[in-house]
C-alpha positions, 0 to 999 in steps of 0.5 A: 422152066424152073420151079421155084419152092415157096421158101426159096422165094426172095419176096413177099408179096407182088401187087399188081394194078393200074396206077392211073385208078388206084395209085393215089387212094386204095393201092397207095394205101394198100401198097403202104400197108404191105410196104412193097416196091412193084417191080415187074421182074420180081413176080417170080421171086414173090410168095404172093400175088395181089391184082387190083382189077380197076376200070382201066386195067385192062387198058394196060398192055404192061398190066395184062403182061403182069397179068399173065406172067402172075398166072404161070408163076401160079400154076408153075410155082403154086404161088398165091393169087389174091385179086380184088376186084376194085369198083368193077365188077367180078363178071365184067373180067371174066366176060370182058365186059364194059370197060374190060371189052373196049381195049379189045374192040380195037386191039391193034389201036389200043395196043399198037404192036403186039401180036395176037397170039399176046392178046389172045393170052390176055383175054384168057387170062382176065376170066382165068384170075376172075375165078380166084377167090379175092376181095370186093370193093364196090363203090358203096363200101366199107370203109376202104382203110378197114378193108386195106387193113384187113387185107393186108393182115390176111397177106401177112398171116398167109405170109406166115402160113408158108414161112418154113419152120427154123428148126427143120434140118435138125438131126433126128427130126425127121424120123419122129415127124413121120411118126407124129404125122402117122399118128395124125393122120386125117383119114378120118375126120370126124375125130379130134387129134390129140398128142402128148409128147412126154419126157424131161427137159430140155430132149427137144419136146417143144422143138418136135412139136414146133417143127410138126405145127410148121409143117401142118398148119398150112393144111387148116384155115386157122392154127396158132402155137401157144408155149410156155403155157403154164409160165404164161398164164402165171405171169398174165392169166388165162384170159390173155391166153384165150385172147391170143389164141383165138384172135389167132384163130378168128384172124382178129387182133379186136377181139375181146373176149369174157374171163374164163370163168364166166364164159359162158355167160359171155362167150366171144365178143367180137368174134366173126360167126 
């Protein structure tokens, strides 16, 4: 079958979820959040997965067949998966237990027609998604619209991880990026990388170091881009440098953080450890 490279994909995001649990509190809050439209035929076209395991979710013939065709686009396409697991309990998918077995007791019951090869595709593919790092939602929780918040703005900067750069294509970029990511090549990673890209202006210096930024920040759990650095901080101070780089870093748009000359004595406020 054909691949499909992520930034070829037409969508963003592919929610999958039983509507008769979730439609009406978190998925339709969720669903808002990313502004999606759930279409069966757009799980190959989209960059991201998110499966809401719910308690009758496996009652669903056409959420187990999403199911499925999630996890080919997956090992095919390397598309992101994000399941959250909504008031259930992570090994009852993955053992097909209390409300994920009894649509199976009975298969040609509950899903009258299909053949067993399909449910056999099924019942691998519950335990196969159980095991892909995602979200928990119990039922004493937090807040559910903290969370929706919180895994939407972890979408997005997903999203932004696998958005290619706009400047990729240019004449010439090609052979000095090889340069530059010679240069930081992690072999050795107890070393900190760092490269100055000197010249005058206007040659491309920030469009290079833009372009490499776009290539490599998919391989760090966190990156950000500051420029124009000494315009900005001129124009609005260090402190609101610190704050976005590091709200971009710690992936917390709250955060708040001390002036830079007492900062050590009062460090990052609201930063997760």
């Amino acid at each position: 079958m054909e691949s499909h490279p992520a930034s070829s994909l037409e969508f963003d995001v592919f929610l999958s979820f039983r509507g008769f649990d979730t439609r009406d509190n978190f998925t339709g809050h969720l669903d808002k959040a990313l502004r999606l439209t759930v279409l069966f035929d757009r799980i190959e076209k989209s960059k991201i997965a998110i499966i809401v395991f719910s308690k009758n979710y496996a009652n669903s013939a056409w959420c187990l067949r999403e199911l499925v065709k999630i996890l080919e686009c997956r090992n095919r396409n390397q598309q992101l998966v994000v399941p959250i697991f909504y008031k259930v309990d992570k090994s009852d998918v993955e053992k097909q237990e209390k409300s994920f077995v009894v649509p199976f007791e009975a298969p040609e019951v509950t899903f009258p027609g299909v053949t067993p090869e399909e449910i056999s595709l099924w019942r691998s593919a519950l335990p196969a998604a159980s095991n892909i790092l995602g979200y928990v939602v119990k039922e004493i929780s937090t807040s559910e619209a903290k969370l929706v918040d919180d895994i939407a703005v972890d979408t997005f900067k997903k999203l932004n991880d696998l958005a290619p750069s706009g400047n990729e294509g240019l004449v010439g970029i090609e052979s000095r990026l090889k340069i530059l990511e010679k240069l930081l090549s992690w072999e050795d990673s107890d070393f900190v990388h760092i490269i100055g890209i000197v010249g005058m202006a206007g040659i491309g210096k920030t469009t290079l170091a833009d372009c490499l930024y776009g290539r490599m920040r998919g391989q760090f759990d966190g990156s950000c881009f500051l420029t124009n650095i000494c315009e900005n901080s001129c124009r609005s101070g260090l402190e609101s440098l610190l704050k976005k780089l590091f709200s971009t870093l710690l992936n917390d748009r709250d955060l708040e953080i001390g002036a830079p000359g007492n900062a050590h004595e009062k460090g990052v406020k609201g930063a997760n450890s």
